[in-house]
C-alpha positions in Angstrom: -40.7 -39.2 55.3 -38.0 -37.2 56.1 -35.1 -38.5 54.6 -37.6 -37.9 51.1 -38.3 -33.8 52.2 -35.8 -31.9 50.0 -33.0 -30.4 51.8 -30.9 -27.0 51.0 -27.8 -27.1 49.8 -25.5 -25.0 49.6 -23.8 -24.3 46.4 -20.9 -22.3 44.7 -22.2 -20.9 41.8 -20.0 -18.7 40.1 -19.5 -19.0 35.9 -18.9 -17.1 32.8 -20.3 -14.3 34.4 -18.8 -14.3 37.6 -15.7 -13.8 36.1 -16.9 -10.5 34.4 -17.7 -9.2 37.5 -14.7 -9.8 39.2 -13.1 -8.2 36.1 -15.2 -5.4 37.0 -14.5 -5.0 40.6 -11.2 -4.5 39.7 -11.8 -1.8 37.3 -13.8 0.0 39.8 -11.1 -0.7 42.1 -8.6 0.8 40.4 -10.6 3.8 39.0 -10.8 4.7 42.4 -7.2 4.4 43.5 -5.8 6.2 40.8 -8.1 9.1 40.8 -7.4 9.4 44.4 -3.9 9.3 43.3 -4.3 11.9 40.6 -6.7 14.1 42.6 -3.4 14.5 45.1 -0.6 14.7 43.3 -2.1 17.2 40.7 -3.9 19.4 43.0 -7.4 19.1 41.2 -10.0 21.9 42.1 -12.9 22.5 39.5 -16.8 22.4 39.3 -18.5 19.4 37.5 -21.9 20.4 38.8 -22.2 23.9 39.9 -24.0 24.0 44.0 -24.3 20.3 43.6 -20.9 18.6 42.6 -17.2 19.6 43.1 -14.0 18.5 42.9 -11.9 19.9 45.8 -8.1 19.6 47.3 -7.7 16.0 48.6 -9.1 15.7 52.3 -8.0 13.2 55.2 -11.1 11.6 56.3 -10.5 8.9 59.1 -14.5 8.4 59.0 -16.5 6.9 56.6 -19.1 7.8 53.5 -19.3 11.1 53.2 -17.1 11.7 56.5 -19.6 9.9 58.4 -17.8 9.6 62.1 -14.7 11.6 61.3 -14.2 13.2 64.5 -14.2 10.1 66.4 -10.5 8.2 67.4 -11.8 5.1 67.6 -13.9 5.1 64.0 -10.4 4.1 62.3 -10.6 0.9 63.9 -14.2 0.4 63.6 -14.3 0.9 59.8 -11.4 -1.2 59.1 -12.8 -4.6 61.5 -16.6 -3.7 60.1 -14.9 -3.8 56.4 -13.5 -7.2 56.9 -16.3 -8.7 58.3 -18.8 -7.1 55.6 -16.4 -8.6 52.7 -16.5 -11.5 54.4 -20.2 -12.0 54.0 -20.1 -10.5 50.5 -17.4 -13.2 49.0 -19.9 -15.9 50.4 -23.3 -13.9 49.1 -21.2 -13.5 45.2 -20.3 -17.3 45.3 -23.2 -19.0 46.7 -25.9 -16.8 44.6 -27.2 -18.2 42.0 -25.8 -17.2 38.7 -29.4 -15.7 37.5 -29.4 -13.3 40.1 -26.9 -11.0 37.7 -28.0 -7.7 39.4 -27.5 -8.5 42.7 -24.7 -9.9 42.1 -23.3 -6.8 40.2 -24.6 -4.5 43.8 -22.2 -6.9 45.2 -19.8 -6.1 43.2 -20.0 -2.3 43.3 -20.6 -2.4 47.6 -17.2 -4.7 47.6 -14.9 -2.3 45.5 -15.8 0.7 47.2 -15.4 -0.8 50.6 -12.0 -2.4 48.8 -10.9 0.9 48.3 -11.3 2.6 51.2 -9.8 -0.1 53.5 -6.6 0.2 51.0 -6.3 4.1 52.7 -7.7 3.4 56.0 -4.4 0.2 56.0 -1.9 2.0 54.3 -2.5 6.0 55.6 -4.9 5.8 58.7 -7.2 7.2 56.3 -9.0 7.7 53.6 -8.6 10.3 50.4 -11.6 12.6 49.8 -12.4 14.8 46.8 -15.2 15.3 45.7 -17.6 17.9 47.6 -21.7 16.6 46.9 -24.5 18.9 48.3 -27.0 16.7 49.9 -30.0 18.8 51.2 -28.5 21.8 52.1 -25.0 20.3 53.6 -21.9 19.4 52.1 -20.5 16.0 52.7 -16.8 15.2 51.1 -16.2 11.7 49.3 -14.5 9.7 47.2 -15.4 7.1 43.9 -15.5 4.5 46.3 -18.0 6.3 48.1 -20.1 6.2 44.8 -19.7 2.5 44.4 -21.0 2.0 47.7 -23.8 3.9 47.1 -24.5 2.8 43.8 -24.6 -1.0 44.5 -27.0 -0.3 47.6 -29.3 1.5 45.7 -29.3 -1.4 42.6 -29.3 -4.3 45.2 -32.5 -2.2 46.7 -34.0 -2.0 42.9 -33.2 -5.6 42.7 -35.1 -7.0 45.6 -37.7 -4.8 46.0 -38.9 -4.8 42.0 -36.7 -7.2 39.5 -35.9 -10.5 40.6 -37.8 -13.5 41.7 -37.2 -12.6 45.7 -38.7 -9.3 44.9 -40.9 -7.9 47.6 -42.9 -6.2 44.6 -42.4 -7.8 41.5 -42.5 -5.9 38.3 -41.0 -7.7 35.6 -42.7 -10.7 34.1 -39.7 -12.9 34.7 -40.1 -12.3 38.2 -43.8 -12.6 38.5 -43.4 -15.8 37.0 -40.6 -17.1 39.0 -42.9 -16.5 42.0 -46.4 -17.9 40.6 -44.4 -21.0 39.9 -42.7 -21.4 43.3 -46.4 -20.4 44.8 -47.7 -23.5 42.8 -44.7 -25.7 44.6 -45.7 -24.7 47.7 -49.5 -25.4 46.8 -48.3 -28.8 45.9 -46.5 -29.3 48.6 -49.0 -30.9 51.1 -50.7 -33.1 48.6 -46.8 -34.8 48.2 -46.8 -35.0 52.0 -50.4 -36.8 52.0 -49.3 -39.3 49.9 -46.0 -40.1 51.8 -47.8 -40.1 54.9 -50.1 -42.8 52.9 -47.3 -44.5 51.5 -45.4 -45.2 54.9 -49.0 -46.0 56.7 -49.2 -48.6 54.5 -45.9 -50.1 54.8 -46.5 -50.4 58.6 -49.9 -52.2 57.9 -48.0 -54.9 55.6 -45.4 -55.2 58.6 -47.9 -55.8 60.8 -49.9 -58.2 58.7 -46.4 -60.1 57.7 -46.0 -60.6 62.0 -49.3 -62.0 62.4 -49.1 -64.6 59.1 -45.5 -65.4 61.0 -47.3 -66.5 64.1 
């Protein structure tokens, strides 16, 4: 029967360590505004990581990552509508995830400050602070920390769904494996349940039908 099929609900599931992440999206958050802060008022310029990494004289990218779409007028506007909406979907994802997914929870986390921290330039300069010079396969691309976070929470969420958690496309921990011979076995299950509704309700039509005819 239908009204017996399980349904899915949707559920806020947040806890003790929701709250740790959101104490950690605000770290990250404002790691990055201050060090874009610091970079500009103090003129940094050195090497961290000679032909790969360098920190360089604070550059105006209306763009995004890595001065993706900087020379266009209208990307300003783009980034900072696209940001909204993407936080948007994030907030709901953090909250309605269950709390076992940690990791991908955490991706969200990292994804969310660094887009956090760039909308805070692109609202209140038009723009947003660059850096920090990386070498990516023979070019140079200018960012920021919350460039990093961005990257870094796309690359764990990746980790976390391809190979880690019970969604994973290729499972590799035994917790996972687990989690998805088990909801394998429900779904095995499944149509013997369905049999013996289908039995169940057949029957209940047949004593209907035999209480009518006793009636008459």
């Amino acid at each position: 029967m239908a009204e017996n099929k399980k349904k899915l609900k949707l559920k806020v599931s947040f806890g003790k360590s929701g709250l740790i992440l959101v104490a950690v999206f605000a770290v990250l958050l404002a790691a990055d505004l201050v060090l874009k802060v610091c970079a500009e008022k103090y003129g940094w310029q050195f090497k961290v990581i000679p032909t790969l990494i360098e920190v360089v004289p604070v550059q105006h990218n209306t763009g995004a990552a890595f001065s993706f779409l900087n020379d266009k007028a209208w990307a300003q506007t783009f980034f900072i509508v696209l940001t909204f909406i993407m936080l948007a979907v994030m907030a709901a994802a953090f909250l309605l995830i269950p709390k076992r997914f940690v990791v991908l929870k955490a991706a969200i986390v990292l994804i969310a400050a660094g887009a956090v921290g760039n909308l805070v330039d692109r609202l209140a300069f038009a723009y947003v602070r660059d850096f920090v010079n990386v070498w990516i396969f023979g070019t140079v691309a200018c960012c920021n920390f919350a460039d990093f976070w961005i990257v870094f929470g796309v690359i764990l969420g990746a980790i976390d769904l391809l190979f880690l958690n019970e969604w994973a496309v290729f499972p590799l921990t035994k917790k996972a494996k687990a989690a998805q011979a088990k909801n394998k076995e429900g779904q095995a299950n499944e149509p013997d349940q369905t049999e013996t509704e289908s039995k169940v309700e057949n029957n209940e039509k047949d004593d209907t039908s035999n209480d009518g005819g006793e009636e008459k």
